[in-house]
C-alpha positions as CSV (number, residue, x, y, z in Angstrom):
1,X,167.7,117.9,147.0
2,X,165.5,119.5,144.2
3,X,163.1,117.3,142.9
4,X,164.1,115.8,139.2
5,X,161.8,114.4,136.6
6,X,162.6,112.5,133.6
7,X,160.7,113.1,130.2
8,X,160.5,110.5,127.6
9,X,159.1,111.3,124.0
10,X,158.9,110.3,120.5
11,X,156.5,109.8,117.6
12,X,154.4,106.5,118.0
13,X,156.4,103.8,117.4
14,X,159.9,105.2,117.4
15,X,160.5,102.9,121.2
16,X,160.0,105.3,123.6
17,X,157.8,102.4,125.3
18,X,160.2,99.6,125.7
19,X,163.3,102.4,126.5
20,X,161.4,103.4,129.4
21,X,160.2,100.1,130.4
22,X,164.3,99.0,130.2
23,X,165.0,101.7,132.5
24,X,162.4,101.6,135.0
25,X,163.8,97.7,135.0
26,X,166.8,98.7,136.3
27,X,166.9,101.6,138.4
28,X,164.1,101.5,141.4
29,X,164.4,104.5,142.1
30,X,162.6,105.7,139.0
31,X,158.9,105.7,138.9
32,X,156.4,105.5,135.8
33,X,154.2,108.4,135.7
34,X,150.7,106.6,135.0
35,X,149.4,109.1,131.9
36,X,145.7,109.6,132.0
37,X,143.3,109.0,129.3
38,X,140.0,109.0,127.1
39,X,140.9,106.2,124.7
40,X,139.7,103.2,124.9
41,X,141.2,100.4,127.6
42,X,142.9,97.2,125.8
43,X,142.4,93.6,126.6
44,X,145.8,94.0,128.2
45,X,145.8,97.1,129.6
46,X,144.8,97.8,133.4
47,X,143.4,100.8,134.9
48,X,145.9,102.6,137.1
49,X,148.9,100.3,135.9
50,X,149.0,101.3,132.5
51,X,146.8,104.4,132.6
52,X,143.9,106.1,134.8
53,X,141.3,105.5,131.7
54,X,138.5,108.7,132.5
55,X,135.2,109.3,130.6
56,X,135.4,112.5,128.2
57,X,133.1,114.2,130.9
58,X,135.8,113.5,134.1
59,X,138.9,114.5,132.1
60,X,137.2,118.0,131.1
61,X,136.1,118.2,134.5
62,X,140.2,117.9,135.5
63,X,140.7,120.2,133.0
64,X,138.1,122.8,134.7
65,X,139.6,122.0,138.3
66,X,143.5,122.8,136.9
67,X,144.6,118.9,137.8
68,X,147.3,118.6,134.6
69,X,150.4,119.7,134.3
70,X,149.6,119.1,131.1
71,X,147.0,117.7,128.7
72,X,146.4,117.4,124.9
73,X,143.6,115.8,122.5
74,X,146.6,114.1,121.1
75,X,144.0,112.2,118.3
76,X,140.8,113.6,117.3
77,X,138.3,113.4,120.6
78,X,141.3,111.3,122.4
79,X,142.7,113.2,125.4
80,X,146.1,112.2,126.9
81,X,147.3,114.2,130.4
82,X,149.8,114.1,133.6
83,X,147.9,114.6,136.6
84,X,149.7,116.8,139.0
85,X,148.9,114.7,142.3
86,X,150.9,111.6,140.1
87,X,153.7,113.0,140.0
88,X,153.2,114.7,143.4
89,X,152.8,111.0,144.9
90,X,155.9,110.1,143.1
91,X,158.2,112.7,145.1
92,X,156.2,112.0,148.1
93,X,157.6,108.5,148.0
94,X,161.1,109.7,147.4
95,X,161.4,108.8,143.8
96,X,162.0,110.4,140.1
97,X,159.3,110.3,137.5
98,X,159.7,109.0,134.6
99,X,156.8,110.5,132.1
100,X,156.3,108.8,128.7
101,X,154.0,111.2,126.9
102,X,153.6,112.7,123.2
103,X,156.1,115.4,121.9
104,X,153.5,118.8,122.6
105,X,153.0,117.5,126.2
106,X,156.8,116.8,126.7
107,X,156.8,120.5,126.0
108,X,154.7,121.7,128.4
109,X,156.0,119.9,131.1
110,X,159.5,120.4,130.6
111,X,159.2,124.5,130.2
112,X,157.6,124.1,133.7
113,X,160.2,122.5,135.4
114,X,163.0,123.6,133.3
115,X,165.7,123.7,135.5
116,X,164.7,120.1,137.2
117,X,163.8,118.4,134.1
118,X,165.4,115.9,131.5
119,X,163.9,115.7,128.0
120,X,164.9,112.7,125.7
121,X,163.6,112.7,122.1
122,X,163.9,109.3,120.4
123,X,163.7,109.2,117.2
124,X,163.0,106.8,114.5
125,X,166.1,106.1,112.2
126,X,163.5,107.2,110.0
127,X,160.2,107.6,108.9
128,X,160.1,104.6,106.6
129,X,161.4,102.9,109.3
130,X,158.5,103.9,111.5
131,X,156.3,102.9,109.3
132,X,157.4,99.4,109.0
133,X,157.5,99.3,112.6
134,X,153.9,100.6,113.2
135,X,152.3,98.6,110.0
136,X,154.3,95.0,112.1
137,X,152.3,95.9,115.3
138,X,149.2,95.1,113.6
139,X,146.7,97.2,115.2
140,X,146.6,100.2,112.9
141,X,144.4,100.2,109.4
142,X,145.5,101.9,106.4
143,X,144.0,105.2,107.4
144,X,145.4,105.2,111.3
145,X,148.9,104.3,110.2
146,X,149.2,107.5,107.6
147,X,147.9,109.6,110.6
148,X,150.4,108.3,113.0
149,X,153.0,108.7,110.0
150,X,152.2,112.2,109.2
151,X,151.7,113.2,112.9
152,X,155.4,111.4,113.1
153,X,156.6,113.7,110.4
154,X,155.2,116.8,112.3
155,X,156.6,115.7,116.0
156,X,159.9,115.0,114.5
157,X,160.2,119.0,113.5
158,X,160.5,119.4,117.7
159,X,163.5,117.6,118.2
160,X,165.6,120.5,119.1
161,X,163.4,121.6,121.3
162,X,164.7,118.8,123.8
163,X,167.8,118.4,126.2
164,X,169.0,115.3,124.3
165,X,168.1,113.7,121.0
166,X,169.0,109.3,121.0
167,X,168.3,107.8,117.4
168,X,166.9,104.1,118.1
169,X,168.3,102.3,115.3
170,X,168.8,99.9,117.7
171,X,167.0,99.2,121.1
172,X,169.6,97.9,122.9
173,X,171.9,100.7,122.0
174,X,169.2,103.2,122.4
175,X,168.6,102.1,125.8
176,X,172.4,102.5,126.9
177,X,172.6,105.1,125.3
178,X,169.5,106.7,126.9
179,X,170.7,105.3,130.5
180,X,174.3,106.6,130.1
181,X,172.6,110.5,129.8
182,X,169.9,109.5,132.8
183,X,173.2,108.8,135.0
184,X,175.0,112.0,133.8
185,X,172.0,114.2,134.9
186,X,170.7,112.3,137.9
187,X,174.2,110.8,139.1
188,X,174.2,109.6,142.8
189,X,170.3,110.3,143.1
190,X,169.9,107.8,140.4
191,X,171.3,104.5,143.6
């Protein structure tokens, strides 16, 4: 069978996060593609669970040495990128991964493996909406949260360019919704 992969994008704050964390919940045969970055760790955050955090000087070294599928500075000097040998390890193992990474990324990957990919877009009900949402997380200022709104804005203008477009009004609908189109795609190598 031809190896699948599942790709999971949205604006900041639109769920994309706890839709993939609902999924990997209940199917084991999906596994999280661990994103690597330059941003800074959080108190809660663990090196090679949540991400493979690099210096600036190793992630352009990856760069130079062609170890993404695909990278982006997705914030000013903050780089983002899927490391070929993660999801490489992920087929080895005889699973499907599931990549939760920004919209231009999502693009990138999924025109490489066109054929063997899924692309979900989530999308805010809207961008007042997402704004609420990111301003109740408490962990942007003023400044950040009209970046991440007008970067929202922009990334929303892609939508089409993805196999499947499911509006999170509501998470748990959102994430039977999304789960009903995983099964269509993956069906019996989903079990």
């Amino acid at each position: 069978m031809e190896n699948k992969l599942i790709i999971i994008t949205a604006p900041s704050g639109a769920g994309k996060t706890s839709i993939t964390k609902y999924l990997l919940g209940k199917y084991k045969k999906l596994s999280f593609s661990i994103s690597a970055t330059t941003r800074k760790q959080r108190t809660h955050e663990t090196n090679g669970v949540d991400y493979h955090f690099l210096s600036v000087e190793d992630f352009l070294k990856k760069i130079e040495q062609q170890a993404f599928i695909e990278w982006e500075m997705v914030y000013e000097g903050t780089y983002y990128g899927t490391l070929k040998e993660e999801i490489s390890n992920i087929w080895a193992s005889g699973k499907i991964p599931m990549l939760d990474i920004d919209v231009k990324g999502a693009i990138h990957v999924q025109n490489q493996y066109l054929q063997q990919s899924l692309s979900l877009f989530i999308e805010p009900p809207s961008v007042d909406a997402l704004k609420i949402r990111l301003a109740s997380r408490g962990t942007e200022t003023e400044e950040s949260l009209q970046t991440r709104i007008n970067k929202a804005s922009y990334e929303i203008s892609f939508k089409h360019h993805f196999n499947k477009i499911v509006i999170n009004e509501n998470l748990q609908e959102a994430c039977v919704a999304t789960e009903d189109i995983l099964k269509d795609f993956l069906g019996d190598a989903l079990q």
